[in-house]
Z-matrix of the N, CA and C atoms (Angstrom, degrees):
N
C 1 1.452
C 2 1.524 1 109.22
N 3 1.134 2 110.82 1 143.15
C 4 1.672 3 116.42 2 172.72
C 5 1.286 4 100.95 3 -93.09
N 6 1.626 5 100.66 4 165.71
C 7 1.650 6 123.77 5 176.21
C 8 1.589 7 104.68 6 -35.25
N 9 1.645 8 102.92 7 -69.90
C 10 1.019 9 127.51 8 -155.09
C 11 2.126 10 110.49 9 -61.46
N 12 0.985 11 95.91 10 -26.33
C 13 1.360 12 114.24 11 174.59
C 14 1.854 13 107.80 12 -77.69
N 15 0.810 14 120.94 13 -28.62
C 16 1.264 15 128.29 14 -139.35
C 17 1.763 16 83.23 15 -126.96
N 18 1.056 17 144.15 16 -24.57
C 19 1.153 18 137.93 17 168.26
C 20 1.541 19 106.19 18 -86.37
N 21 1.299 20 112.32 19 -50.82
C 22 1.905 21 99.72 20 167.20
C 23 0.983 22 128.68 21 -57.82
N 24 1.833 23 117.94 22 -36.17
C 25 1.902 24 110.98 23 164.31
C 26 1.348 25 95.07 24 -62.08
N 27 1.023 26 157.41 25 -89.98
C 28 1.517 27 164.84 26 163.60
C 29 1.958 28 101.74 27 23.81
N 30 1.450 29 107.70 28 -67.04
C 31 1.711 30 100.29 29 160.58
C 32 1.217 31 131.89 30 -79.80
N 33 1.161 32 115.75 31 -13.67
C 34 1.569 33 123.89 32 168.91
C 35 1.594 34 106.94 33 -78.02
N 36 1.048 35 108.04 34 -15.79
C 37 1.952 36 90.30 35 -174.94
C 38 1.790 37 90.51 36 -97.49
N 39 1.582 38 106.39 37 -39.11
C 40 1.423 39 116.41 38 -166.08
C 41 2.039 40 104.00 39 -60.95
N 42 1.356 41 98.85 40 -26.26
C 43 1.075 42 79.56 41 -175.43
C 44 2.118 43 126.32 42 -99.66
N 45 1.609 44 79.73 43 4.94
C 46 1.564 45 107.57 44 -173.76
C 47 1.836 46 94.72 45 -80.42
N 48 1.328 47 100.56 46 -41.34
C 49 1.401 48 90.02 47 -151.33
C 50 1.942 49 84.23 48 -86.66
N 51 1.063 50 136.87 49 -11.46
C 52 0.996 51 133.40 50 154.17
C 53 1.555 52 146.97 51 -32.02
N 54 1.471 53 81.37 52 -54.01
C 55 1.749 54 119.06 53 171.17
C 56 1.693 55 101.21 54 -65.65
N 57 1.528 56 101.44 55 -48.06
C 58 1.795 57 96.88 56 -154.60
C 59 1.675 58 95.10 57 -83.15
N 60 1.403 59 102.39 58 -15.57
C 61 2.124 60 98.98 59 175.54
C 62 1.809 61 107.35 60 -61.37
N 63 1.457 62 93.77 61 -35.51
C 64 2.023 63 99.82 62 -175.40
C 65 1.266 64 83.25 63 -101.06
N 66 1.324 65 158.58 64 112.44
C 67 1.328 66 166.02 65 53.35
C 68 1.872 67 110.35 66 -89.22
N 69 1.314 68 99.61 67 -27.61
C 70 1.475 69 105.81 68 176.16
C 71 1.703 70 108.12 69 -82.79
N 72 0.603 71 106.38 70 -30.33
C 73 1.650 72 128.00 71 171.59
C 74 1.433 73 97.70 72 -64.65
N 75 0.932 74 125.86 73 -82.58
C 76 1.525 75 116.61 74 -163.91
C 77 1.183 76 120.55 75 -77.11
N 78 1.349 77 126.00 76 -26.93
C 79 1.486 78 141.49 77 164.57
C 80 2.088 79 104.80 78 -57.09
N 81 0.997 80 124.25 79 -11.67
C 82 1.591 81 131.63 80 -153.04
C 83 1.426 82 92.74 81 -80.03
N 84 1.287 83 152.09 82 -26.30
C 85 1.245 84 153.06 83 -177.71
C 86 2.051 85 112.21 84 -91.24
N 87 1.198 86 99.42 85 -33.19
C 88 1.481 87 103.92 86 142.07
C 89 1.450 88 144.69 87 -34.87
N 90 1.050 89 101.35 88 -48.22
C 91 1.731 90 124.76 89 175.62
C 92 1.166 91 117.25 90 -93.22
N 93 1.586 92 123.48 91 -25.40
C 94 1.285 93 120.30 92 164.71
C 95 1.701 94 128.33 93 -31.79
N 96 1.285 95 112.50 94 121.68
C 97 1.644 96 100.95 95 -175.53
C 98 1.724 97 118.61 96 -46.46
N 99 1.139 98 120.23 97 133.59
C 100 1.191 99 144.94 98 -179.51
C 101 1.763 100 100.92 99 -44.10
N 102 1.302 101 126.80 100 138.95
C 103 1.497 102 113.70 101 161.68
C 104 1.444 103 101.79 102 -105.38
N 105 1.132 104 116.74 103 148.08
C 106 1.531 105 142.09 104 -174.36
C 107 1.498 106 94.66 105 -109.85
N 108 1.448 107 129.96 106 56.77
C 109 1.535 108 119.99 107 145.57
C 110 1.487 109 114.77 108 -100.15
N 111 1.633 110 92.77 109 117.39
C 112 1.597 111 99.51 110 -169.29
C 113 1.582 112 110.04 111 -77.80
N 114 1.365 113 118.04 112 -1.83
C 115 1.783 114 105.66 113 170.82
C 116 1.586 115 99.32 114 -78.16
N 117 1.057 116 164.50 115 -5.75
C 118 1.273 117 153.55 116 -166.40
C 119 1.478 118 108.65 117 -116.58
N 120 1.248 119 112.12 118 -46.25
C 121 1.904 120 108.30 119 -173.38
C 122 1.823 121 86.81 120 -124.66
N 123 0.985 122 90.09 121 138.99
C 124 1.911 123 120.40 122 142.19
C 125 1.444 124 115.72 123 -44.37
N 126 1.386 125 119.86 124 138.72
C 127 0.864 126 129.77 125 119.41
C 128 1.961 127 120.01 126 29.88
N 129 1.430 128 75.21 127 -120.13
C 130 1.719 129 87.44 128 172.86
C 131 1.662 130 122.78 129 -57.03
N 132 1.285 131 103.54 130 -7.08
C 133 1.728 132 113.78 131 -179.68
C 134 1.855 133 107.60 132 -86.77
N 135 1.779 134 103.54 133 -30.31
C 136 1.212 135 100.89 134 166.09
C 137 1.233 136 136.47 135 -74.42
N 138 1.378 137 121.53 136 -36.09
C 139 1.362 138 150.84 137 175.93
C 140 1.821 139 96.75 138 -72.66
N 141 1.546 140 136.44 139 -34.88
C 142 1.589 141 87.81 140 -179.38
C 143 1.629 142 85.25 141 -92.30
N 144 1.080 143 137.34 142 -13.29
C 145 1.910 144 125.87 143 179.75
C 146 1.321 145 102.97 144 -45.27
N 147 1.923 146 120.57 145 -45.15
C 148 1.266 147 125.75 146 -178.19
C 149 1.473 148 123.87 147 -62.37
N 150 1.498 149 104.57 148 -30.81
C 151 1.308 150 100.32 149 -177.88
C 152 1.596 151 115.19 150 -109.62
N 153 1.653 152 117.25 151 7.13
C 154 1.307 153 142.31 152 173.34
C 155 2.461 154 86.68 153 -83.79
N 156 1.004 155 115.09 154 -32.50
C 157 1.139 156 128.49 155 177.75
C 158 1.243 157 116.57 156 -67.43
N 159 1.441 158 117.45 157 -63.18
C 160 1.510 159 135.56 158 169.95
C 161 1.368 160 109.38 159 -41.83
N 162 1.829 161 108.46 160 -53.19
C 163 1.692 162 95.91 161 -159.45
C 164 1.699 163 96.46 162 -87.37
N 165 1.128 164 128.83 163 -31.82
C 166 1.234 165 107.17 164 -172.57
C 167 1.754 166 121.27 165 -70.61
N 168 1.338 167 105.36 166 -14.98
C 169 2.020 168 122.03 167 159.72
C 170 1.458 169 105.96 168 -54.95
N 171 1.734 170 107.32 169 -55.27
C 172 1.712 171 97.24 170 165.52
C 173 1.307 172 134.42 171 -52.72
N 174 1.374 173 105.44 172 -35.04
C 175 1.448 174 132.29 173 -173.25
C 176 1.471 175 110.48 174 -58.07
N 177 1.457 176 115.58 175 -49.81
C 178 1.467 177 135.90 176 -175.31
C 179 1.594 178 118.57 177 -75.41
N 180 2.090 179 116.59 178 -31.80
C 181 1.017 180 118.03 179 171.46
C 182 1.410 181 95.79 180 -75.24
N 183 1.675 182 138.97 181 -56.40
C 184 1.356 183 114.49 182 -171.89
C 185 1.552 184 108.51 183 -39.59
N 186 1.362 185 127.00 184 -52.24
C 187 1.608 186 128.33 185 -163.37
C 188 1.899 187 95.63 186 -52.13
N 189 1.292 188 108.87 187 -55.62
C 190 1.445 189 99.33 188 -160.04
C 191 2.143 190 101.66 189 -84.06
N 192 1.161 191 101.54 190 24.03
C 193 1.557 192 92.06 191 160.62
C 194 1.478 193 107.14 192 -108.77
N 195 1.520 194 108.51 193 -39.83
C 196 1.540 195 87.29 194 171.09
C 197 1.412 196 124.12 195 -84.90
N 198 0.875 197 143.23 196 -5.06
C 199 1.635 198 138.19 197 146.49
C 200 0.969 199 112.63 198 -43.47
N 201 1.707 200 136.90 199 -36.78
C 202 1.231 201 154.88 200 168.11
C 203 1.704 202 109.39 201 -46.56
N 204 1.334 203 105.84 202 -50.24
C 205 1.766 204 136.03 203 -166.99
C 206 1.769 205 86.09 204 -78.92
N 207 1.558 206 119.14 205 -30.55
C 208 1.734 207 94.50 206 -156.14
C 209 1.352 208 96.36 207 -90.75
N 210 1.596 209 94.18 208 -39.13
C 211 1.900 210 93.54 209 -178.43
C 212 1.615 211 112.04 210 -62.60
N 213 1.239 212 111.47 211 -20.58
C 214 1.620 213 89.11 212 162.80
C 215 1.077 214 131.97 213 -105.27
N 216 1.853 215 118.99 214 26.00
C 217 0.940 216 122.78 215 127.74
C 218 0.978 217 148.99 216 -32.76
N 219 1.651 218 88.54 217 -71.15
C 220 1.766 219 120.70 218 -178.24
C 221 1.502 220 90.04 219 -56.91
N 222 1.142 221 132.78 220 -49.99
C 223 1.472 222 117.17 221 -178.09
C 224 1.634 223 141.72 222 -65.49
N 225 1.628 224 74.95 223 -11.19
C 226 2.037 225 91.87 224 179.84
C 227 2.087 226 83.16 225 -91.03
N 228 0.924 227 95.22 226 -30.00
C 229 1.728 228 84.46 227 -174.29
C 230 1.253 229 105.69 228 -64.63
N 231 1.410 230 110.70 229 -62.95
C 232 1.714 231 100.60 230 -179.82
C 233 1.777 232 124.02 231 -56.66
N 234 0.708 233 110.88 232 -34.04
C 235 1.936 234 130.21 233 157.48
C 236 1.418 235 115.20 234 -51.19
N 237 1.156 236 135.21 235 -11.97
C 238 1.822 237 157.01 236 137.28
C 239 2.230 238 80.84 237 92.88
N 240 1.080 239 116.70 238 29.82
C 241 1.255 240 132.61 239 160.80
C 242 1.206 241 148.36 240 -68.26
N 243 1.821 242 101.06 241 -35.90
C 244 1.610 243 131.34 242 173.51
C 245 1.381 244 110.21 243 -41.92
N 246 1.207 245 131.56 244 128.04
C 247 1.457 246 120.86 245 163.99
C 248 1.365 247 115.07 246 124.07
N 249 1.646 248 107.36 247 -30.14
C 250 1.207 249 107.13 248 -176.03
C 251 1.868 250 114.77 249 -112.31
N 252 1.166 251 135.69 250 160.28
C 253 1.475 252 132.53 251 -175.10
C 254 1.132 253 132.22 252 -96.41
N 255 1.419 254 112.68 253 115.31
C 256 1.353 255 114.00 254 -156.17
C 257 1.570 256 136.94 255 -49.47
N 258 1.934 257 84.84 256 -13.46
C 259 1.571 258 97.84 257 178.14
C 260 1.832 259 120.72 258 -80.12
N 261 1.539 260 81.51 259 -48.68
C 262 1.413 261 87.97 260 177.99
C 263 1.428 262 120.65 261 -114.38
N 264 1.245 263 132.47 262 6.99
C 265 1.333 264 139.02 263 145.86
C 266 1.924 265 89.97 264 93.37
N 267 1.206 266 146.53 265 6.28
C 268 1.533 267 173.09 266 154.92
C 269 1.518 268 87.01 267 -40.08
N 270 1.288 269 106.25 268 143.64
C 271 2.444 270 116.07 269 155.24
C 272 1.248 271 88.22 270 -74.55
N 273 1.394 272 104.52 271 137.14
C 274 1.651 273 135.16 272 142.89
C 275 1.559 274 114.15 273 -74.65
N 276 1.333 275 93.24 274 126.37
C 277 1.214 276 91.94 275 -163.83
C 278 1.544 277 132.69 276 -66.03
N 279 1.120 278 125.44 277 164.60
C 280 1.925 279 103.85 278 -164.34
C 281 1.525 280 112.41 279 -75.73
N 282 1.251 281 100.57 280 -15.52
C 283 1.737 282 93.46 281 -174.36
C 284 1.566 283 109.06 282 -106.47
N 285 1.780 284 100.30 283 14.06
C 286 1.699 285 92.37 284 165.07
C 287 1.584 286 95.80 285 -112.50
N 288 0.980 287 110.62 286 -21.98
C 289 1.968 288 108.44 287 151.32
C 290 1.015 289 113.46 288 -38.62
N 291 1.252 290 124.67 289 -54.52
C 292 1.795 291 124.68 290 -140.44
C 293 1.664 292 85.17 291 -104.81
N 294 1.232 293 128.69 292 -2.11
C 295 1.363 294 107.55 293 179.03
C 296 1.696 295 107.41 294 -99.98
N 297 1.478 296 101.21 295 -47.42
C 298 1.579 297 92.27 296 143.11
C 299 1.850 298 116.22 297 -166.33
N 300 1.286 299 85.68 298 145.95
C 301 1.703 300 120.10 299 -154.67
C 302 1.166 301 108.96 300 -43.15
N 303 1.584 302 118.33 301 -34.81
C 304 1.327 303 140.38 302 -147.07
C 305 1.320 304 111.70 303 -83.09
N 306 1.505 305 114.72 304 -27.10
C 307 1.802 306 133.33 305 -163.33
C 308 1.802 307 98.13 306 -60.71
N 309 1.082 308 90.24 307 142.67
C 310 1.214 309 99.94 308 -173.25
C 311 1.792 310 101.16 309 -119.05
N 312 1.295 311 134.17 310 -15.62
C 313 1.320 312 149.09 311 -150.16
C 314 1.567 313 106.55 312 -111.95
N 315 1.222 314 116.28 313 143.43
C 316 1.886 315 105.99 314 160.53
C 317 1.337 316 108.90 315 -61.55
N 318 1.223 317 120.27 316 -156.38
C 319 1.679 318 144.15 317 154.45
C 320 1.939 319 97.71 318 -59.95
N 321 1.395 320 102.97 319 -71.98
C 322 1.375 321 148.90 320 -136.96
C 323 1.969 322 95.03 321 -66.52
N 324 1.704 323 94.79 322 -41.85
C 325 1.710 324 94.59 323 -178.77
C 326 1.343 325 96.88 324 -104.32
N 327 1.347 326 139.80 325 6.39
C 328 1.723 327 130.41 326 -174.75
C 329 1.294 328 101.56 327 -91.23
């Protein structure tokens, strides 16, 4: 990988994992545990809040696995590593880069 390559994945992940820090951010009142006071909601008003609860908890572990995936990007980048597959040590190819930054795998070992 060149500089120049390697500084644009470098803002492209930086600015991905950016985005998904303020979606976690604003999504954070979402996940808050549900209150179960039955004079105000129903029944059925609690149960989809609960499961309006559930999916967005799923929602938030997908976010914090790939932040997980970018920072060890950013770390194969700083490690002058980026680009290549961890299995077989082979270039990844640029347009499975550019589709996303994060891949750590060829085609060939994924």
């Amino acid at each position: 990988m060149t500089t120049i390559d390697s500084k644009h994945f470098s803002d492209v992940i930086r600015a991905e994992m950016s985005q998904l820090k303020a979606l976690s951010e604003t999504a954070k009142e979402s996940r808050a545990p549900v209150r179960l006071d039955q004079q105000s909601v129903g029944r059925l008003s609690r149960m989809d809040a609960m499961q309006q609860q559930s999916m967005e908890l799923a929602t938030e572990d997908r976010r914090q696995q790939r932040l997980t995936a970018l920072a060890a990007a950013l770390m194969r980048i700083e490690a002058g590593d980026y680009g290549y597959c961890l299995k077989c040590d082979h270039e990844i190819a640029a347009g499975r880069l550019a589709a996303d930054p994060a891949v750590s795998l060829c085609i060939g070992c994924a």
